[in-house]
C-alpha positions as CSV (number, residue, x, y, z in Angstrom):
1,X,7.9,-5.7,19.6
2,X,11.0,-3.5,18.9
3,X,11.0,-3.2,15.3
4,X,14.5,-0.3,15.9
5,X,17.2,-2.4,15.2
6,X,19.7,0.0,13.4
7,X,23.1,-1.0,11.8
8,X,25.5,0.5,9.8
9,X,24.9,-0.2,5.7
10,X,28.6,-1.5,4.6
11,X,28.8,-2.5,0.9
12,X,27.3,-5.6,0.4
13,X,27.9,-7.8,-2.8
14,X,24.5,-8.6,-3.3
15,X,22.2,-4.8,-3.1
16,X,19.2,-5.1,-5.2
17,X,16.6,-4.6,-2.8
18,X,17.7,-0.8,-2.2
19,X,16.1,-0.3,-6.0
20,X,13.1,-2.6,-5.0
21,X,12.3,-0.6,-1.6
22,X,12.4,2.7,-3.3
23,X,9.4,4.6,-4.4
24,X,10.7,4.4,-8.1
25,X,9.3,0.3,-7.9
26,X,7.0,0.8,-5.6
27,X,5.4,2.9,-8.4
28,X,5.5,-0.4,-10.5
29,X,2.3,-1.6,-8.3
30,X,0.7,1.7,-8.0
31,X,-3.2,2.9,-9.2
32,X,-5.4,-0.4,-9.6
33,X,-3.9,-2.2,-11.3
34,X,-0.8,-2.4,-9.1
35,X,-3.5,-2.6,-6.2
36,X,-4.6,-5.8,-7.4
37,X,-1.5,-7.4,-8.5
38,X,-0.5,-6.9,-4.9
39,X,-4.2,-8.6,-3.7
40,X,-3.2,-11.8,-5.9
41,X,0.6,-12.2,-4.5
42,X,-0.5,-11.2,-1.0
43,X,-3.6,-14.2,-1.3
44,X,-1.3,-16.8,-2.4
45,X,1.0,-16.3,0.0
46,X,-1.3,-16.5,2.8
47,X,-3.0,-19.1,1.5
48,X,0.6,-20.9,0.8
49,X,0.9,-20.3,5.1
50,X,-2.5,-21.3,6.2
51,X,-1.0,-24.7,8.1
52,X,1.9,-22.6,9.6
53,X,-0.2,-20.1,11.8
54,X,1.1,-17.4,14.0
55,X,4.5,-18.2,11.9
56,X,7.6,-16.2,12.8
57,X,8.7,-15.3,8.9
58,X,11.6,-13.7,7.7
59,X,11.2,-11.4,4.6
60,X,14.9,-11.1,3.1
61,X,15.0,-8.2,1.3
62,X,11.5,-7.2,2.1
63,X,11.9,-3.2,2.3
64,X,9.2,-3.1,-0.7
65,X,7.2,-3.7,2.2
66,X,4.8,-5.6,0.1
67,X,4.0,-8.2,2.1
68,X,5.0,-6.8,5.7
69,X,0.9,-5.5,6.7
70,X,-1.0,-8.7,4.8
71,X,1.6,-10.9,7.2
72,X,1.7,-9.0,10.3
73,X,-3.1,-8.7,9.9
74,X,-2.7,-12.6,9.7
75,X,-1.0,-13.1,13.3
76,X,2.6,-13.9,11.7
77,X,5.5,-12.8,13.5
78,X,7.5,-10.7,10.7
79,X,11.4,-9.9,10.5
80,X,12.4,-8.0,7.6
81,X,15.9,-7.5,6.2
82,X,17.7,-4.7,3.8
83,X,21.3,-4.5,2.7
84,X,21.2,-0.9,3.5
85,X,19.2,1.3,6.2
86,X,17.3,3.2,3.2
87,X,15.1,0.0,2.7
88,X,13.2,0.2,5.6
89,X,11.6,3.8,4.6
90,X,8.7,2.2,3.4
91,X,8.4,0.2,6.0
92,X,8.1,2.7,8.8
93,X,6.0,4.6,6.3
94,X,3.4,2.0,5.3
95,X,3.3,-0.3,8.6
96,X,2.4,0.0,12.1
97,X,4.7,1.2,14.4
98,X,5.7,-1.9,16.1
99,X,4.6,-4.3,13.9
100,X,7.7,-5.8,12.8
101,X,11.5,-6.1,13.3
102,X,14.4,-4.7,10.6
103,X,17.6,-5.3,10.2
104,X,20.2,-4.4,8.1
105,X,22.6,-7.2,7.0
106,X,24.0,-9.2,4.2
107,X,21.0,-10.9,2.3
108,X,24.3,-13.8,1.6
109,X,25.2,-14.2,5.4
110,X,22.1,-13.7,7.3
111,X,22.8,-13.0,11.5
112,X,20.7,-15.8,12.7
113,X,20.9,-19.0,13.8
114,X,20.4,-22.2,11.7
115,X,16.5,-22.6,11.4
116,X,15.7,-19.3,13.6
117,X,12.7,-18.8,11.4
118,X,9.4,-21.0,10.8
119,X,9.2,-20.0,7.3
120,X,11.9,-17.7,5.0
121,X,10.9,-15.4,2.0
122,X,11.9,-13.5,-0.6
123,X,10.3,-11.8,-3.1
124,X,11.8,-9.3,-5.8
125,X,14.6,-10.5,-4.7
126,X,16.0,-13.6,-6.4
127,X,15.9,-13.1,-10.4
128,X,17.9,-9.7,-9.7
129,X,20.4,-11.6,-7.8
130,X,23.7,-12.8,-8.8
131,X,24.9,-15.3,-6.4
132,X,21.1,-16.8,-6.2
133,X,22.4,-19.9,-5.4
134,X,23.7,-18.9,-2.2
135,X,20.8,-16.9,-1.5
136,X,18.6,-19.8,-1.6
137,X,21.0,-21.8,0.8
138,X,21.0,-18.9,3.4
139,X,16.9,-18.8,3.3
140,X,17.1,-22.8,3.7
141,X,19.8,-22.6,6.4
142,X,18.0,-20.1,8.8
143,X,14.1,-21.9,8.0
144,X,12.5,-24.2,10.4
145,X,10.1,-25.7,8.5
146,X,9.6,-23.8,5.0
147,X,10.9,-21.4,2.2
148,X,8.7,-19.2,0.1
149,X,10.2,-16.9,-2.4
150,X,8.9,-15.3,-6.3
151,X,10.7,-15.8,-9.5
152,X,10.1,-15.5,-13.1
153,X,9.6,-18.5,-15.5
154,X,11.1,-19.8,-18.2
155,X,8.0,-21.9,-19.6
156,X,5.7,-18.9,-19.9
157,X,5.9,-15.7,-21.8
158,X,9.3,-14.9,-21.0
159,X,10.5,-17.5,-23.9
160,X,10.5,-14.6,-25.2
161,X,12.6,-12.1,-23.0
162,X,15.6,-11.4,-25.2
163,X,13.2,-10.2,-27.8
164,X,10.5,-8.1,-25.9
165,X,13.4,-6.5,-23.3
166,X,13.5,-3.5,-24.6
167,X,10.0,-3.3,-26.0
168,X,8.8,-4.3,-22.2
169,X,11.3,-1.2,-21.0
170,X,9.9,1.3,-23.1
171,X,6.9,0.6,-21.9
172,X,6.7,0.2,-18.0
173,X,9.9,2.5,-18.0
174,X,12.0,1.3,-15.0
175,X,12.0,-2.5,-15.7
176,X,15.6,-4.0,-14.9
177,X,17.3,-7.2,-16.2
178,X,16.7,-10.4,-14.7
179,X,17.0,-13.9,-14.4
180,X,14.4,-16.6,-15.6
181,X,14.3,-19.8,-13.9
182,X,13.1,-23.2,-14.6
183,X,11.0,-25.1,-12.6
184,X,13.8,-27.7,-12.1
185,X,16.7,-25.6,-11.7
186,X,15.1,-24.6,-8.5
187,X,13.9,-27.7,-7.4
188,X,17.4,-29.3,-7.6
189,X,18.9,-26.8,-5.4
190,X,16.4,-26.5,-3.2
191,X,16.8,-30.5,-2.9
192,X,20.4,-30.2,-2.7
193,X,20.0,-28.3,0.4
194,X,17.7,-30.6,1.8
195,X,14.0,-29.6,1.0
196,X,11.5,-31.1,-0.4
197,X,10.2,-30.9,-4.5
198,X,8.0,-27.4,-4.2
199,X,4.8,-26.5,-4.3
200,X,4.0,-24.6,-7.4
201,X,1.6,-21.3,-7.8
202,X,1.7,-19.0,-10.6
203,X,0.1,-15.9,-10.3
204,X,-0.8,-14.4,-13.8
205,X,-1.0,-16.2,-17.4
206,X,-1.5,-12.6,-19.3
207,X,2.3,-10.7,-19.1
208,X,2.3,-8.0,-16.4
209,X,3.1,-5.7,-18.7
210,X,-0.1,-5.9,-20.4
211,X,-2.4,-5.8,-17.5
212,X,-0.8,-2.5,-16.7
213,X,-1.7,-0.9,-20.1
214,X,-4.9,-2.4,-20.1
215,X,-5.7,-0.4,-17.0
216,X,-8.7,-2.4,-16.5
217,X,-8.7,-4.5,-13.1
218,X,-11.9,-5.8,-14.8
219,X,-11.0,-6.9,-18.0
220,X,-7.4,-8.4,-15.7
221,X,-9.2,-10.3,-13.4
222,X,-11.7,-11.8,-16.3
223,X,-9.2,-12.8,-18.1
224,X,-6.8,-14.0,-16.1
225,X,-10.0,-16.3,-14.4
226,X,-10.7,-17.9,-18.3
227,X,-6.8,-18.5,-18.2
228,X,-7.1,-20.1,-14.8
229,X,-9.8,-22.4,-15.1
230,X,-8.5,-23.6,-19.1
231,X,-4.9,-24.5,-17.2
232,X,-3.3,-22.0,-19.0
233,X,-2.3,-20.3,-15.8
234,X,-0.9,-23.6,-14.4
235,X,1.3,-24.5,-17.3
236,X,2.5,-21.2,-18.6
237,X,1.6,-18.8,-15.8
238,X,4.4,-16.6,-14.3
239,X,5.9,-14.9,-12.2
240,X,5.3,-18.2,-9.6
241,X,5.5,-18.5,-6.2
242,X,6.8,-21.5,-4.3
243,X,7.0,-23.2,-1.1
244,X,9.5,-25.8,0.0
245,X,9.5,-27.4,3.3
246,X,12.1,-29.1,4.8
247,X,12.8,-32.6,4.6
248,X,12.3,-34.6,7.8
């Protein structure tokens, strides 16, 4: 597989994947922590692909590489997509030569063909995006069967956002602004561009933010597993990751 497709890096409206690709973020999900926030989003999204095997995926805006290895180990046929050559660096760095196709493009007019893809995904991507509702109908216009992409919540501890910003910046550092979604809002556009109501999975009830300065995968793990099994995790759990398949 010829993963050397270069390209020029013109300025795109739509860029925030260059910050999520760097080694700044990357640092986000670093030490153990990090390691097993990573083993949770990785194991949902598998799981979330287990009918669609041997998929051929595209990861917009996937330069965090993240996902790329966990995909590629599975048998999935991954494409992955910057909006500037810098956000494959990690790729190349962390991945098997070979392993996977790059290109960089406009995350707002992808280069392929209507439903290229089996399945289209984007994660870090869409709460840091301004023009998210034509993101979401370039990931639905270039998927064959489903969509899978990360986002924030409104029903969970992020009620609380405006408050906690700057509390939650002092302490992780580098966090950025974003968008919190409903369940709904998201639903109804992905309806509106003909998929189906999605399926729901959040990952973590406890805020991120704790978990890092608890620095205790233990302690994490036990109590994000009592948060699990009460349903706390379902109703208030965030961030979430969905799939949405096509209508047919």
């Amino acid at each position: 597989m010829n993963n050397s497709i270069h390209q020029s890096s013109p300025p795109f409206s739509e860029t925030a994947d260059i910050e999520t690709a760097s080694d700044d973020y990357a640092a986000r999900f670093s030490g153990a922590v990090g390691k097993y926030f990573l083993e949770v989003q990785a194991q949902i999204t598998l799981d979330l692909l287990k009918d669609l095997p041997h998929a051929s995926i595209l990861d917009v805006g996937g330069g965090h590489a993240q996902l790329t290895m966990p995909l590629v180990n599975n048998g999935h046929e991954v494409t992955v997509t910057g909006s500037a050559d810098i956000c494959r660096t990690r790729l190349d760095r962390s991945c098997a030569p070979g392993s996977f196709q790059y290109m960089t493009c406009d995350s707002l007019n992808l280069p392929y063909q209507d439903k290229q893809f089996d399945v289209v995904m984007a994660f870090r991507l869409l709460p840091h995006t301004k023009q998210w509702q034509r993101l979401i109908q370039e990931m639905c216009r270039v998927a064959r069967k489903a969509i899978i992409l990360d986002y924030p919540d409104k029903r969970s501890a992020n009620i609380l956002y405006d408050l906690l910003f700057d509390l939650k910046k002092n302490m992780e550092g580098n966090t950025r602004t974003y968008t919190l979604f409903s369940r709904k809002e998201l639903s109804d556009e992905l309806q509106a561009n003909h998929f189906d109501l999605p399926v729901l999975k959040p990952e973590f009830f406890v805020p991120m933010v704790i978990h890092r300065k608890l620095k205790n995968p233990a302690i994490s793990k036990a109590l994000e597993s009592i948060s699990h099994y009460t349903g706390l995790t379902k109703i208030f759990g965030s961030p979430i990751i969905l799939r949405s398949d096509r209508k047919q």
